[in-house]
C-alpha positions, 0 to 999 in steps of 0.5 A, a space after each residue: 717083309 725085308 727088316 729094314 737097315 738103318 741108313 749109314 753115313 760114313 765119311 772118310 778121308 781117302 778120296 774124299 769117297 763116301 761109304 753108305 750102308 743099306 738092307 741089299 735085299 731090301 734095295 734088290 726087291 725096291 729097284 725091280 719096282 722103280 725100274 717097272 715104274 720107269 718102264 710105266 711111264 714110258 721110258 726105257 731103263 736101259 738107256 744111260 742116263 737111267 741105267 742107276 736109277 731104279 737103285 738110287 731111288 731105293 737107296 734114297 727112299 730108305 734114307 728118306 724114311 730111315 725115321 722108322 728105324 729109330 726110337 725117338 724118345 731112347 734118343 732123348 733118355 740118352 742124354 738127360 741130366 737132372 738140373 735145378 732150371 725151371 725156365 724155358 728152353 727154346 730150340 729154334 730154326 731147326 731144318 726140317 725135311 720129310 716126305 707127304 705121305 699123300 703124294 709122296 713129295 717132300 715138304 720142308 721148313 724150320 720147327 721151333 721147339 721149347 720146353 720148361 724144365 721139371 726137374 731134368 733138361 736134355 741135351 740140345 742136339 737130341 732135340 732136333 735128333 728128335 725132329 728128324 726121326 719122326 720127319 724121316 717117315 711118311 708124314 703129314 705136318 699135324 701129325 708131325 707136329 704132335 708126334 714130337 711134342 709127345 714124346 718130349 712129353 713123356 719122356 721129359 715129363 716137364 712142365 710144358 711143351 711147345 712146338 711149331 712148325 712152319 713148312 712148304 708142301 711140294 705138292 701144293 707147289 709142283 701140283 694141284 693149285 700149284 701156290 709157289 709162296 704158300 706156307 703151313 703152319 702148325 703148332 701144339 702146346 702142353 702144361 705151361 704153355 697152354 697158359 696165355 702169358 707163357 704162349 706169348 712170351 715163346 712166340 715173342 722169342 721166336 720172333 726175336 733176333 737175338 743172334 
């Protein structure tokens, strides 16, 4: 069992090149299994066009589920500040991209995040931080969407949480009943939230144009 390497992103200014960062062993033992992939499905790994492909799709699987690497709610503690606000705090259109831990195939979409302040607040990037660690893992989009509430949830511990997520499956789209326009929508409400009057004062500003 190869311990995983977070992956690194470092951008820098000569050449405009872009260092990256991976567990080699990982990526030598995670190439050998593509390129036998490749070769399953008839193609021929030696040819050019191939030639870097069984690396990349290790370096791109390890970005892609790097989710596993992080601690979301150590993330959240990193930037909490007490506050004496008590409204409701929305995060919308947040990207989101993940990979169905089904077909393997990406889903993607926007959440909306809110939450109501008891006694601390959190600093609105950790918020989609928060978002894509757990989307950088195998996921289903229900399981998704309760895994980021809870740990809002219990780090915060505020007076309610809420979140939806709204996404298009690959696998829906490339595959199966192959639905082009078809959108999933999943949703979660705690504390406050699950009060009728609050619900619908979050989704009224999640449909609002304000900006």
């Amino acid at each position: 069992m190869f311990k995983r390497n977070n992956a690194k992103t470092t951008n820098t200014t000569v050449n405009y090149k872009k260092k990256e960062s991976y567990n080699s062993a990982l990526t030598k033992e995670l190439s050998k299994k593509y390129k036998l992939l490749l070769e399953r499905l008839g193609e021929d790994p030696k040819r050019e066009g191939l030639l870097k492909t069984p690396e990349r799709a290790a370096k791109a699987m390890q970005f892609l589920t790097h989710g596993y690497d992080l601690d979301a709610k150590k993330i959240l503690k990193s930037a909490m500040f007490k506050e004496d606000y008590s409204e409701m705090v929305i995060v919308k259109d947040i990207e989101l991209y993940s990979l169905c831990e089904h077909h393997l195939l990406p889903f993607f979409g926007k959440a909306h995040v809110a939450y109501i302040p008891n006694g601390y607040i959190v600093g609105l990037s950790k918020i989609p931080r928060v978002i894509d660690v757990f989307a950088r893992r195998l996921q289903v989009q229900e399981r998704l969407t309760h895994e980021v509430l809870n740990c809002i949830e219990e780090t915060l511990k505020p007076l309610g949480v809420a979140v939806v997520i709204e996404a298009r499956h690959m696998c829906m789209m490339m595959r199966g009943v192959q639905k082009q326009n078809s959108v999933t929508t999943t949703s979660a409400f705690t504390g406050a939230f699950q009060n009728v009057e609050t619900r619908t004062e979050f989704l009224t500003l999640l449909n609002s144009k304000l900006h």
